[in-house]
N, C-alpha and C positions, 0 to 999 in steps of 0.2 A: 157616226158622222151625220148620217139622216136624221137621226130626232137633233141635233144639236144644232142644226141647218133650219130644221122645223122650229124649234125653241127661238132661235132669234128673229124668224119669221113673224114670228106670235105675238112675241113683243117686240118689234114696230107697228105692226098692225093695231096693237092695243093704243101705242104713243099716238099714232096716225089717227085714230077715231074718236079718243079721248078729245085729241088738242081742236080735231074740228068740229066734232060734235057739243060738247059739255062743258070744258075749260076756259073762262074766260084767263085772255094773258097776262093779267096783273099776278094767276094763282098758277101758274105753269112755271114748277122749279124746279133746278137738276141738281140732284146731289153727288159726291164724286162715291163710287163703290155700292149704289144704293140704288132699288127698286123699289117702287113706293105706288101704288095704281089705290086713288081711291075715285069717291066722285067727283073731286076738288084739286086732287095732285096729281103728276106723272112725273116720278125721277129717274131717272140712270146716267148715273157716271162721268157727273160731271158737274162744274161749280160755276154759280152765273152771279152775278150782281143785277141784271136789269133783264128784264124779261125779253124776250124776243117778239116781233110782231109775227101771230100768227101764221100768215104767209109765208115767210121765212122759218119757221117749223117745219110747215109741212113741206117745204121746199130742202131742206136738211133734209127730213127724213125717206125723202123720196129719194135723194142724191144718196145716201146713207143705204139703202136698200138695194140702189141698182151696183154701186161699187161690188155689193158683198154678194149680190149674183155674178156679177163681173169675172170676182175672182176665184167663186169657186166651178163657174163653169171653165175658166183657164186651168185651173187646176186638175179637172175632171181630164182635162185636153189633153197635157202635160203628161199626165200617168197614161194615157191611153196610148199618147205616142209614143213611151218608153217601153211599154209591156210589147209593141209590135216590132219597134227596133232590136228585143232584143231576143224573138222568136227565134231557135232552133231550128233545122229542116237536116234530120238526119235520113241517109240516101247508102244503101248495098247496089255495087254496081259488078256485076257479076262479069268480068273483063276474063275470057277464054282465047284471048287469041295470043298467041307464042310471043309476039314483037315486044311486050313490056319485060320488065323484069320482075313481075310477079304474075301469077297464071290462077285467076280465082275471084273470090272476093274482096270487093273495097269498102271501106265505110267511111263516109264523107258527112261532114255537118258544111253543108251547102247554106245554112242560115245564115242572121246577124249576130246574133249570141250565145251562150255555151248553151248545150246539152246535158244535162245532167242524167244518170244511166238510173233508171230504177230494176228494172227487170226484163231478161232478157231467155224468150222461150226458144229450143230447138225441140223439131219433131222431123223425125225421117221414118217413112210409112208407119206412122205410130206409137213408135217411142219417144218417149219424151222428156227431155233434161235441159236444166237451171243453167246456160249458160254464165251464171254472173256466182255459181258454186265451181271451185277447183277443178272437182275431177265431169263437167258437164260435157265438156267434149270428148273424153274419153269414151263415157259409154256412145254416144251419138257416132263416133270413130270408128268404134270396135262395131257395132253394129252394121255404118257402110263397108267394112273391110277395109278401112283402110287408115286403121292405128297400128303403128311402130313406125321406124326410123325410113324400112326399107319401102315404107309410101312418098316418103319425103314431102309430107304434108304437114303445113304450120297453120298455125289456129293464135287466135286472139281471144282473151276471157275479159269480159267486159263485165268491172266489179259495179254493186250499190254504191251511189254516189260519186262512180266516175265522174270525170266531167270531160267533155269533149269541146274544147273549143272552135269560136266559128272560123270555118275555115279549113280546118284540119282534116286530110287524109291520107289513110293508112293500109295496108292490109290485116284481110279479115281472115280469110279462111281460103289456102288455096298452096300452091307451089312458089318459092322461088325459085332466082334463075338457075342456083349454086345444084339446088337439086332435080330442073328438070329436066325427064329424059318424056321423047314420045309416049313410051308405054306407059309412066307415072300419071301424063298429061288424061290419056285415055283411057284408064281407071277412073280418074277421078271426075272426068266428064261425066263417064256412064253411072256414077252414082248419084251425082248431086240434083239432079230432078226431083229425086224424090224429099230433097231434104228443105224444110220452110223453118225460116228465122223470124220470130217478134219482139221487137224492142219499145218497149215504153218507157220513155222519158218526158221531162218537164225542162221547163225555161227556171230562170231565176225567179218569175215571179209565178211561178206554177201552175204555169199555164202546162197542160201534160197530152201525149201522143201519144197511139199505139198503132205500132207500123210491120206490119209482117207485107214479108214477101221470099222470093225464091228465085231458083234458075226458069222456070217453065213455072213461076206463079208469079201473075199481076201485082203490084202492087198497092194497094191498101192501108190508107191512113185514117182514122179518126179519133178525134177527140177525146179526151175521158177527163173526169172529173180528178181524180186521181189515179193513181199506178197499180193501188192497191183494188181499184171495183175494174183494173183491164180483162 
């Protein structure tokens, strides 16, 4: 897009200096589909019968010049206001207190546009598994003590190429109401400190984030280039 920006730059500037410098306007002709730069002619793209005076050339080609900055700085504008509207902002809201009817994690795409899921890390004091593989929570579970039925703990596996759209929240990892009892609540407080989640996603136009956080760990976002150098 830059050299091609550059290119028709080049050639008006060559039209522009030719017609004020060298050309008198009886030998200045436009042919249609045609480039023609000698010491005597300048053509492009287009078919004249009577020559144009001077002044009115370069008055074209200035008017001619500024249009085609015109539109490609609107254009520039255009995409950039699109790439921001449709930024992602996914959010783990770790909600411990009894009165909802889920007791845990939440993930929320608090952005303007979808989130699309590349890869998603757990680590609890050191172990570490592929959320966005089948059995990722498993071992991460079995580890906290607390996989099988009688933890009454549900989990969410967040695949490649999920997409999450803007708006959307759900539960993450945590208890519902069906299964909570005090003591399930109070297991599952006392282990999740030690457990950190990192999820990096991209927007549609891939723009990409990598956001780890936790119960007792700050939050953390930056940038990446892609999903794959997080």
């Amino acid at each position: 897009m830059k050299h091609f920006l550059l290119m028709f730059i080049y050639i008006f500037l060559l039209i522009f200096l030719a017609a004020f410098y060298n050309l008198p306007t009886s030998k200045l002709r436009l042919h249609r589909f045609t480039l023609v730069i000698t010491s005597r002619e300048v053509c492009i793209m287009c078919v004249t019968s009577k020559s144009p005076s001077r002044l009115t050339s370069i008055l074209a080609i200035l008017v001619a010049i500024g249009a085609l900055a015109a539109s490609t700085w609107q254009g520039f504008e255009l995409r950039k206001n699109f790439r921001v509207s449709a930024r992602p902002l996914l959010d783990l809201d770790p909600d411990m207190s009894s009165s909802g009817n889920f007791y845990g994690f939440v993930i929320e795409n608090e952005g303007e546009g979808p989130a699309i899921i590349h890869n998603v890390q757990l680590d609890f004091g050191g172990t570490r598994a592929d959320n966005t593989e089948r059995n990722g929570w498993k071992e991460i579970l079995t580890e906290m003590g607390l996989w099988g039925q009688e933890h009454g703990v549900s989990y969410r596996t967040l695949y490649p190429n999920e997409v999450l759209g803007a708006g959307i929240k759900a539960p993450y990892l945590g208890i519902f109401e069906t299964n909570f009892t005090p003591e399930r609540a109070q297991r599952f407080k006392a282990k999740v400190p030690s457990l950190t989640i990192e999820i990096c996603y991209c927007s549609v136009y891939e723009q990409c984030e990598s956001y780890r956080t936790g119960y007792h760990v700050a939050p953390s976002r930056r940038q990446v280039k892609n999903c794959n150098d997080s």
